[in-house]
C-alpha positions, 0 to 999 in steps of 0.5 A, a space after each residue: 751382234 756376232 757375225 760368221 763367216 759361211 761363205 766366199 765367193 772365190 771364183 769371181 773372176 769374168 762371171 756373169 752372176 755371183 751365187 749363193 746355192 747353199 748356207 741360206 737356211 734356218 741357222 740365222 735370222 739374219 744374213 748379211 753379204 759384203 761386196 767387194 770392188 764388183 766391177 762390171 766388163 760392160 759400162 754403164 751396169 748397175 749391180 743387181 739381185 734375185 732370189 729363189 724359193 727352196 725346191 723352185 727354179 730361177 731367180 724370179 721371186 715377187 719384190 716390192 721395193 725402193 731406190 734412191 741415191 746420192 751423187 757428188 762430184 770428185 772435184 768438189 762441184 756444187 751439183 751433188 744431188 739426192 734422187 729418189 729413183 722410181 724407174 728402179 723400184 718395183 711392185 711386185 715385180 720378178 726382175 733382179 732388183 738393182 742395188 747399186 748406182 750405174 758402175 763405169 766398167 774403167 780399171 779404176 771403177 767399181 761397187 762396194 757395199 754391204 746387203 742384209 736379208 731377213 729370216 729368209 727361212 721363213 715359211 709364214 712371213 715375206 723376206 725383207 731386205 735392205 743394201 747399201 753401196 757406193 761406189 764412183 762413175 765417169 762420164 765419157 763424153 769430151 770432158 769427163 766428170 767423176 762422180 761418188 755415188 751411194 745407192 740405197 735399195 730396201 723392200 720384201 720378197 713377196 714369198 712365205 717359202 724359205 728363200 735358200 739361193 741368192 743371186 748377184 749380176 750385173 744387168 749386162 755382161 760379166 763381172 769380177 769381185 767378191 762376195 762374202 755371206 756372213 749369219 748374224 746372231 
């Protein structure tokens, strides 16, 4: 597997989405963007994406899709979980699709991960899609719990257009952080 650089996302400093307008196309099969210490302004947020067909407007494709994630405390607790999270998926659904557990907005708080989308220029098939992220959570109440949390999301764009635009936000308010794209050959 051969990955290249096409682009970084740089001006990512109090945004409300991260996107992707150009570089999508028939040059790889495969695309695949690294996240790095997405950090939400507002708490509670869980980190989200859409998709958009060649020539249409707004982020609004048809998903399919699936969510779990796992949970362990900081400290070492007995109460890690595994949880399968059927508020986050959607059947045929047009929302941005959550891809990460909720993300604190604390300075020390934030998401990393790595998404990967298929043959998105494709004119004949549906778009597949997986992610993965981790990152950690505290509660507020009077005495706060630190967790470690790992998301898993994965379905299709229901769509046989070629997807060029992809687009990353929080579910409410802005963002900092980074986003490369790489093409896998």
């Amino acid at each position: 597997m051969i990955s290249t650089l096409i682009a970084t996302n740089s001006d990512t400093s109090d945004v409300a989405t991260i996107e992707f307008t150009s570089g999508i196309d028939s040059t790889y099969d495969h695309y695949m963007f690294v996240l790095t210490d997405i950090h939400p302004e507002t708490v509670n947020q869980y980190l989200a994406v859409q998709f958009n067909v060649d020539g249409q407007s707004g982020y609004n494709e048809e998903i399919t899709s699936t969510f779990f994630a796992t949970n362990s405390q900081e400290a070492g607790g007995t109460d890690a979980t595994f949880v399968y999270q059927r508020s986050h998926d959607q059947a045929a659904g047009t929302s941005y699709q959550r891809i990460s557990a909720r993300v604190s907005a604390d300075a020390d708080e934030s998401t990393s991960g790595i998404f990967h989308l298929f043959n998105p220029a494709s004119t004949t098939y549906i778009k597949h899609f997986y992610g993965r992220t981790c990152n950690d959570f505290g509660t507020a109440d009077a005495t706060p719990v630190k967790y470690l949390e790992s998301a898993y999301s994965a379905g299709y764009v229901n769509v046989t257009g070629a997807i060029d635009e992809i687009s990353f936000k929080f579910e409410s308010g802005n963002m900092n952080g980074t986003i490369q794209m790489y093409g896998i050959a």
